[in-house]
N, C-alpha and C positions, 0 to 999 in steps of 0.2 A: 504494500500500500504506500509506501513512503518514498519510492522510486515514482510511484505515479503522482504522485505530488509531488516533484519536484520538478515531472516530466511537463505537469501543465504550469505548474508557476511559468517555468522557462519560456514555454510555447504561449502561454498571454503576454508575457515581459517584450517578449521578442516581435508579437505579429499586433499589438494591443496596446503599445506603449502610451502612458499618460491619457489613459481614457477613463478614470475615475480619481474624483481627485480624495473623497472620503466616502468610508463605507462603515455606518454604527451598527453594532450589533448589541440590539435591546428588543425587548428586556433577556437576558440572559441569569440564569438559574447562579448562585454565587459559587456552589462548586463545579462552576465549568469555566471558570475564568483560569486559574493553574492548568486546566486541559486546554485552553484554547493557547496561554503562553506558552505549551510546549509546543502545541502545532504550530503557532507561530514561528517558531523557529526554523520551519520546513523553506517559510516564505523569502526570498532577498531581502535587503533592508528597505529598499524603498518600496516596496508594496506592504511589508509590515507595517510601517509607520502610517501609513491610508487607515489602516483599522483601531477602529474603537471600540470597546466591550463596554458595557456600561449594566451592572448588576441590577435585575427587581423582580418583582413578580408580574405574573403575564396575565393579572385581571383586568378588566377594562374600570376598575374599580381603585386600584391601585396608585397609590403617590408615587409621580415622577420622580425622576433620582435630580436634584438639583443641577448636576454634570451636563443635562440632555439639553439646560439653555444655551450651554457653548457651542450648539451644534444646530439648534431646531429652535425656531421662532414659532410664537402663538398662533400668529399669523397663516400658518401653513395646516395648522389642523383643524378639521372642521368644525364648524358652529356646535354641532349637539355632541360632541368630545370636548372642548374647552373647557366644562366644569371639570374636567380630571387633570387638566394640567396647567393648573391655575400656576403653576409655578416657574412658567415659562415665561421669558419675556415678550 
């Protein structure tokens, strides 16, 4: 499995370059952040550094993790979701 990952990092790096400039990954469960920094490792550095993990739970009910205003404006999610992420700018 670890050959094939490194086989398509390569093969987007090489035929895909500079085509995402960040990519968050939310909500993510708190014990999959250690699995994700090890997969991470699989990636180059500058495709690493594109990703963001950002830990919570996955209810539509749930308090945004404060982290997610550095990335995501209120503005972009829709009106009857806005009560859940009052804490966006």
């Amino acid at each position: 499995m670890i050959p094939l990952i490194k086989n398509v990092n390569s093969l987007l790096a090489n035929h895909f370059p500079d085509r995402t400039h960040q990519i968050i990954l939310y909500p993510i469960p708190g014990f999959m952040k250690p699995i994700w920094n090890t997969i991470s490792l699989l990636l180059d550095k500058k495709a690493r550094s594109q990703f963001y993990v950002l830990a919570g739970a996955n209810s539509l009910t749930a308090k945004v993790p404060k982290e997610l205003q550095n990335f995501v404006s209120i503005s972009i999610i829709p009106e009857d979701m806005r009560q859940f992420h009052a804490g966006l700018p």
